[in-house]
N, C-alpha and C positions, 0 to 999 in steps of 0.2 A: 504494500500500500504506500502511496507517495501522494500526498495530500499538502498543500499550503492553504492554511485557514486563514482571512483579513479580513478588512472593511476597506470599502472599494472609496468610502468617505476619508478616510483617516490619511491625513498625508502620510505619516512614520510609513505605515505600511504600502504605500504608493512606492516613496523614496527607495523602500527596503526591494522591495518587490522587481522595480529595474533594475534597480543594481543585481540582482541573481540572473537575469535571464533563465530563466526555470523553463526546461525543456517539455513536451508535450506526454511525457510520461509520468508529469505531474498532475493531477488535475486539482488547477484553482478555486476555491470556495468561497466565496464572498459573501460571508454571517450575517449582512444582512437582507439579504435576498433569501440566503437559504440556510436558515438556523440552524442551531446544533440539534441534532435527533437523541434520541436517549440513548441510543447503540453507538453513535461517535463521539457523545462524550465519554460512556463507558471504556471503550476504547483509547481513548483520550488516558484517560485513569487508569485502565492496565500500563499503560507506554508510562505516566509520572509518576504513579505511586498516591497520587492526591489531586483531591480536586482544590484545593486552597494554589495550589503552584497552578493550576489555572485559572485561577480566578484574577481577577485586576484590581489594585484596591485604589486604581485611578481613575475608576467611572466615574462618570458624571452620577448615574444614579447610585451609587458607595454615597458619596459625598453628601447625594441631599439626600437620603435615607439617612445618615447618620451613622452610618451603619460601625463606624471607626470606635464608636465606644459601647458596641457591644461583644460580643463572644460568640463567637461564629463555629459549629462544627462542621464537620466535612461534608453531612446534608445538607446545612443550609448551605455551603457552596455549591454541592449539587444541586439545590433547586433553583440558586438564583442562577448559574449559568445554565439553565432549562429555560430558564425567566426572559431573559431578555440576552440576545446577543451582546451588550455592549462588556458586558462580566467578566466574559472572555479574554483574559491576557494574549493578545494579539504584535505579531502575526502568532501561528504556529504551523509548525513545519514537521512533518512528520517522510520519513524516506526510510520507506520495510521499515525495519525494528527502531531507530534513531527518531530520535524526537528534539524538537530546539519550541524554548517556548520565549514570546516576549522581542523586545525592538530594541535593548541594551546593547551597546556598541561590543561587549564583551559577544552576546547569542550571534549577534552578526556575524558579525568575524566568524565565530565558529559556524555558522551554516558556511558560509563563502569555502572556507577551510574544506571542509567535509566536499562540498557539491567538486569542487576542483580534485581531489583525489578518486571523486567517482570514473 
């Protein structure tokens, strides 16, 4: 499976997105056209271990939820990124077994790293 998940809104993920040139044996998902389904998050969470490391705690809706001074378990991150696409720590990149999550100049790199040795 070779999947890159974004928002086709969000520049980070535009910027990131040219700079890979991602070959056609990727197929590109644009979260908000086409939401996460319960089975590709699942998958999602076998690949990280957690749904908290996909989760963003830089949504716009974190912030007016409030959500920062409460106590979150690993369901409520599963439901909120069931919830609303924007939850999603974005891009994410998934290539067979390999997973990169997030738009940090360190994850970049290493995708870039990765795709060039393929």
């Amino acid at each position: 499976m070779r999947i890159f998940y974004y928002l086709s809104t969000c520049d980070s993920c535009k910027r990131i997105l040219s700079q890979l040139c991602l070959d056609d044996s990727i197929v590109q998902v644009d979260i908000k056209k086409n939401p996460l389904t319960i089975d590709q998050l699942e998958n999602l969470y076998l690949l990280s271990g957690s749904y908290e490391a996909l989760f963003s705690k830089r949504a716009q809706l974190y912030k007016k939820r409030n959500l920062k001074n409460k106590v979150l378990t690993e369901i409520d991150y599963k439901n909120f990124l069931l919830e609303h696409y924007t939850f999603l720590k974005r891009p994410v990149f998934i290539y067979d077994k390999k997973l990169f999550i997030g738009n940090s100049t360190k994850e970049v790199s290493a995708i870039k790293a990765f795709l060039y040795e393929q």
